[in-house]
Structures are given as C-alpha cells and as structure tokens.
C-alpha positions, 0 to 999 in steps of 0.5 A: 748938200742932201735935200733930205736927210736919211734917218735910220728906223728902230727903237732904243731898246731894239737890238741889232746885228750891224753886217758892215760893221760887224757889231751889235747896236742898241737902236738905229745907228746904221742904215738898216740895209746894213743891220739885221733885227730887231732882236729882244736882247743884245745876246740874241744880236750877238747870234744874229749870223748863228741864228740865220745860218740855223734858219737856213738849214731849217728852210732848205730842210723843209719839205715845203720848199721842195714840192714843187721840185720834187714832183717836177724831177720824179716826173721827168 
C-alpha cells in the first residue's frame, strides 16, 4: 500500500494532450509526465504534437540558438 497517493495537477477546464495514451483530456487525469498543456481549448490540445513540432522548427530556425555555434565553427 502507497503511504501517499500521487494526484495529478491541472484544472477542469484545462485541456490536455495525454502522450501515452494519445488522447485529449479535459483536466488531470494522467500523470503529467505523460500530458502536454494546459492548452485554452480542446482544439488547440488536438494539435498538441502539430504545435510542438512548429516550435521546434521555429527554435532550431532561430539565430539565438546558434550564436555561439556559429562564431565558434567561423573561427576555427
């Protein structure tokens, strides 16, 4: 028997994208090592792997990211 029972974060109302099971959620109902959100809407959940994969690009896009990189491989 667990000594504390492990409760799961979020709010009625906050969407969320569950990985393991691959489903929207409408407040914690998985573990959230499992759930990406909150999102405002269960649309925006739906697109909870669409809208990471954008970021990422826009992440590996952006200059920012790359300074250092950059200025290290023109000098060498």
């Amino acid at each position: 028997m667990a000594l504390f029972k492990k409760k799961a974060a979020g709010k009625p109302g906050e969407w969320f994208y569950c990985l393991e099971h691959r489903k929207v959620e409408e407040g914690p109902e998985c573990p959230a090592k499992d759930r990406m959100g909150p999102y405002t809407t269960r649309s925006e959940a739906e697109r909870a792997m669409e809208i990471a994969a954008e970021r990422n690009v826009q992440w590996e896009n952006d200059p920012r990211w790359h300074e250092g990189s950059a200025r290290g491989g023109d000098e060498s």
